[in-house]
C-alpha positions as CSV (number, residue, x, y, z in Angstrom):
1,X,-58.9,141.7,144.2
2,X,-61.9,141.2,141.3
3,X,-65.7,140.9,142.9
4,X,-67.9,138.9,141.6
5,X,-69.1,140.2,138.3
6,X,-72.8,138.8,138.0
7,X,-75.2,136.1,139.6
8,X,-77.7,133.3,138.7
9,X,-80.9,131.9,139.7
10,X,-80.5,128.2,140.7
11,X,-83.1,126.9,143.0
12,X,-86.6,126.1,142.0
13,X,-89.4,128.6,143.0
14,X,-88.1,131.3,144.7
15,X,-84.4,131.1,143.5
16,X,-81.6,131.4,145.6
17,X,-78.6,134.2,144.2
18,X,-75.2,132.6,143.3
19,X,-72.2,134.7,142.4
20,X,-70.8,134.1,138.8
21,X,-67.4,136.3,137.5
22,X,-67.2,137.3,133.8
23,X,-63.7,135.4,131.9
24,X,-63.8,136.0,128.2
25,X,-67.2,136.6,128.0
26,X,-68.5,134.1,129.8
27,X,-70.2,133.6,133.7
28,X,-68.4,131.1,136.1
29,X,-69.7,130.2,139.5
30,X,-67.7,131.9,141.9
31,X,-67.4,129.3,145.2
32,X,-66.5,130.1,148.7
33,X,-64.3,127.7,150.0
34,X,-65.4,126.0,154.0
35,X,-63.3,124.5,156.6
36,X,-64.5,121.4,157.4
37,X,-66.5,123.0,160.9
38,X,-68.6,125.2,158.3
39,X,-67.0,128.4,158.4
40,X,-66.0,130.3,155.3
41,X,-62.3,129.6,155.0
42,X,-60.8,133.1,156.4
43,X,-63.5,134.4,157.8
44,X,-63.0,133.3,161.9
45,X,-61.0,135.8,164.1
46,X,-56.9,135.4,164.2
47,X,-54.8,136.7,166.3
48,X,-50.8,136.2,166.6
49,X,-48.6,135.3,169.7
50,X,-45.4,136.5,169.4
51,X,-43.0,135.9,172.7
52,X,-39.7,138.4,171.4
53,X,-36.7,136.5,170.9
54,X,-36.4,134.6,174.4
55,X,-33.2,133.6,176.0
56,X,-33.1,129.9,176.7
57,X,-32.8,128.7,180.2
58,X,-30.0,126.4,181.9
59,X,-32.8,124.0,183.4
60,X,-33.5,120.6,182.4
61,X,-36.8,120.4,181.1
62,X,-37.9,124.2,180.9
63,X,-41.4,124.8,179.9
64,X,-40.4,127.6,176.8
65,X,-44.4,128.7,177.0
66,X,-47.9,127.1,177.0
67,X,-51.4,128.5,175.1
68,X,-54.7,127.2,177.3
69,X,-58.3,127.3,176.8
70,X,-60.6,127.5,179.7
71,X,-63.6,128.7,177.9
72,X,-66.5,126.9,178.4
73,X,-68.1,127.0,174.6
74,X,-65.0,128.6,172.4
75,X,-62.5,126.4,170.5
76,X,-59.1,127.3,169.5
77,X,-57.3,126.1,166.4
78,X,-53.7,126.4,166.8
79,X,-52.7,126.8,162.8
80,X,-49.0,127.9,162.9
81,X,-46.3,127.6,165.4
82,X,-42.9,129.4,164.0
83,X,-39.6,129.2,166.1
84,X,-37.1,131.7,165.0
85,X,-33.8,131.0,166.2
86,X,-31.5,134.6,166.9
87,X,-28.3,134.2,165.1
88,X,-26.4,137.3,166.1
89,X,-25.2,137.1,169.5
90,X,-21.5,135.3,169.5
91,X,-22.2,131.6,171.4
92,X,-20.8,128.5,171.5
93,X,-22.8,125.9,169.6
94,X,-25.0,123.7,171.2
95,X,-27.6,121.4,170.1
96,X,-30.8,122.2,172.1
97,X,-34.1,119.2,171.7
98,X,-37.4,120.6,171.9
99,X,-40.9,119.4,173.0
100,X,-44.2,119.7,171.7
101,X,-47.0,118.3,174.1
102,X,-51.1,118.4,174.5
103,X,-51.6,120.1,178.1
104,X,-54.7,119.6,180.5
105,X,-53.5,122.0,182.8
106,X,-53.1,125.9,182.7
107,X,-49.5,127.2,183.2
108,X,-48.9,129.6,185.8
109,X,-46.4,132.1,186.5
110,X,-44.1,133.7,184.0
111,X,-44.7,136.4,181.3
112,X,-48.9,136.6,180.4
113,X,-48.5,137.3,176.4
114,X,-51.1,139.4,174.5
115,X,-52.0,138.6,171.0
116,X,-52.2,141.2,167.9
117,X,-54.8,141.5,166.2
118,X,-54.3,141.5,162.1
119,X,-57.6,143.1,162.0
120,X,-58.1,145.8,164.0
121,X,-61.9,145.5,164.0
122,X,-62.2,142.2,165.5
123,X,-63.0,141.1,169.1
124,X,-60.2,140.9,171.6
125,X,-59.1,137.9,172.9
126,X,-61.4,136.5,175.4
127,X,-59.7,135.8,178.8
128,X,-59.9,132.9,179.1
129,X,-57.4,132.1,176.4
130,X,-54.1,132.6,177.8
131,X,-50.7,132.2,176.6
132,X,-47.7,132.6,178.7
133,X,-44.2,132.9,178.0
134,X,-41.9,130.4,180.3
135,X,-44.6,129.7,183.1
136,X,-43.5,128.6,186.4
137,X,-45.7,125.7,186.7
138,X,-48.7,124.3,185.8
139,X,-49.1,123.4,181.9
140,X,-49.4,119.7,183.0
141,X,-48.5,117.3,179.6
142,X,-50.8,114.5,178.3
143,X,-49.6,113.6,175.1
144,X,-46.4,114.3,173.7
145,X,-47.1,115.8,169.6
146,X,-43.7,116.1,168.7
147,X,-39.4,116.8,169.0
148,X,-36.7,118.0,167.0
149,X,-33.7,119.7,167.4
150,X,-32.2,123.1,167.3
151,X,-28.7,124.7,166.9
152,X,-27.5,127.9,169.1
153,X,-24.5,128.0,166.8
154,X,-24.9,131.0,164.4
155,X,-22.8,129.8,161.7
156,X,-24.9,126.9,161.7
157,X,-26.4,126.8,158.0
158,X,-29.6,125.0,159.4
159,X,-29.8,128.1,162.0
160,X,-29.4,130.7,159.5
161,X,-32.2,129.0,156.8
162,X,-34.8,129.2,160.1
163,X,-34.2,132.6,161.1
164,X,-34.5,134.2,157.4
165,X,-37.2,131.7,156.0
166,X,-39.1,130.2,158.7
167,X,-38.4,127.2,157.4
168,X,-39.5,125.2,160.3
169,X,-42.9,124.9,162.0
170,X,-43.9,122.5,164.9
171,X,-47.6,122.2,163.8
172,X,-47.6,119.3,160.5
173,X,-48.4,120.8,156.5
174,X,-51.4,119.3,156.2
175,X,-52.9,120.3,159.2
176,X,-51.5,124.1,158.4
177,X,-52.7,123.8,154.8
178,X,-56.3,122.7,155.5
179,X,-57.2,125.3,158.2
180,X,-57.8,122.4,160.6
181,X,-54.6,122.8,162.8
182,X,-54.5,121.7,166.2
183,X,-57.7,122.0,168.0
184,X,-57.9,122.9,172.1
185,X,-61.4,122.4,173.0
186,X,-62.4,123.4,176.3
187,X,-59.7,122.8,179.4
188,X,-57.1,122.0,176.3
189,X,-53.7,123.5,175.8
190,X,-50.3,122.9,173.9
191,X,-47.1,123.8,175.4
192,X,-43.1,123.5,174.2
193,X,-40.7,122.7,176.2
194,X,-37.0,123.6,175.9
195,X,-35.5,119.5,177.2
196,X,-31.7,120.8,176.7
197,X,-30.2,122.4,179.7
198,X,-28.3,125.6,178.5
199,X,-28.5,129.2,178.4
200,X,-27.2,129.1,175.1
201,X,-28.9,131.3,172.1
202,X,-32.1,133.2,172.3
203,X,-35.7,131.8,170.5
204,X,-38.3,133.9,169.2
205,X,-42.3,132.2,168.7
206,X,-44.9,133.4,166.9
207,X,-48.1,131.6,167.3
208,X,-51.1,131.9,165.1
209,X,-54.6,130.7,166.3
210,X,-58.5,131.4,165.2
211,X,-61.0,131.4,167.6
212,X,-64.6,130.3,166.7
């Protein structure tokens, strides 16, 4: 990646240093793009959920997994959430309907999931961000986000394009584009919940957040 190649002087008196980069000769001001909170865009922590692929659960409205923010000053920005459908176990094809909802309540139970870090050098997760695969309880709904639909069948063509491309992801474009995504401010949480009762087909999740 090119640096910047020179700088300017711009404000009166004691001038303050702006980064210019040299294109055929000449110096362009080189700009840092913020989110709309202030931060340089890519410079808050990030960390990934992923749950393994998940086998889905012959209960009517099974909670799949919830993320929760009980910290008192942090916020979480949920910018990605990829569901990627396993298409090489042999099942009968069934349509399953899925949930996305806004949770004021921490799940409890199930499988506590710890995030990676894509830089190594970066703080760990603070504890009181938790995400849990299929929690017992808890992860109590307030507003439903959104639904679609699923197919366990692996000769589905729909099925096949998710697992290769990710071509589906439950949080909206412009929200993933822009770096706002979906923000849990303190006692906030998202969960998705499999609706279909069937043990059909298996689901994997990977979850991207930034913490600020």
């Amino acid at each position: 990646m090119a640096l910047a190649g020179d700088s300017i002087l711009v404000t009166p008196g004691s001038g303050a240093t702006v980064a210019t980069h040299t294109v055929s000769a000449k110096e362009h001001q080189v700009v840092m793009v913020a989110d709309a909170d202030g931060h340089i865009r890519g410079s808050k922590a990030t960390y990934v959920y992923r749950t393994g692929y998940d086998t889905h659960v012959a209960s009517a409205s099974s909670i799949a997994w919830d993320i929760f923010n009980a910290d008192a000053t942090l916020l979480v920005r949920v910018l990605s959430i990829a569901q990627i459908p396993d298409i090489v176990s042999a099942v009968t094809g069934v349509s399953i309907t899925w949930e996305m909802d806004r949770t004021t309540a921490v799940g409890t139970g199930g499988t506590a999931i710890t995030a990676w870090l894509p830089d190594l050098s970066q703080t760990a997760m603070d504890a009181d961000i938790t995400f849990r695969l299929r929690p017992s309880g808890g992860a109590t709904v307030s507003t439903i986000l959104a639904q679609w639909q699923t197919s366990a069948e692996e000769t589905n063509n729909a099925a096949q394009i998710m697992q290769m491309v990710r071509v589906f992801n439950a949080v909206p474009a412009y929200l993933r584009e822009t770096g706002q995504g979906i923000l849990l401010r303190q006692n906030q949480g998202m969960r998705v919940l499999q609706n279909t009762n069937t043990d059909q087909g298996r689901s994997n999740w990977e979850v991207v957040i930034t913490v600020e």
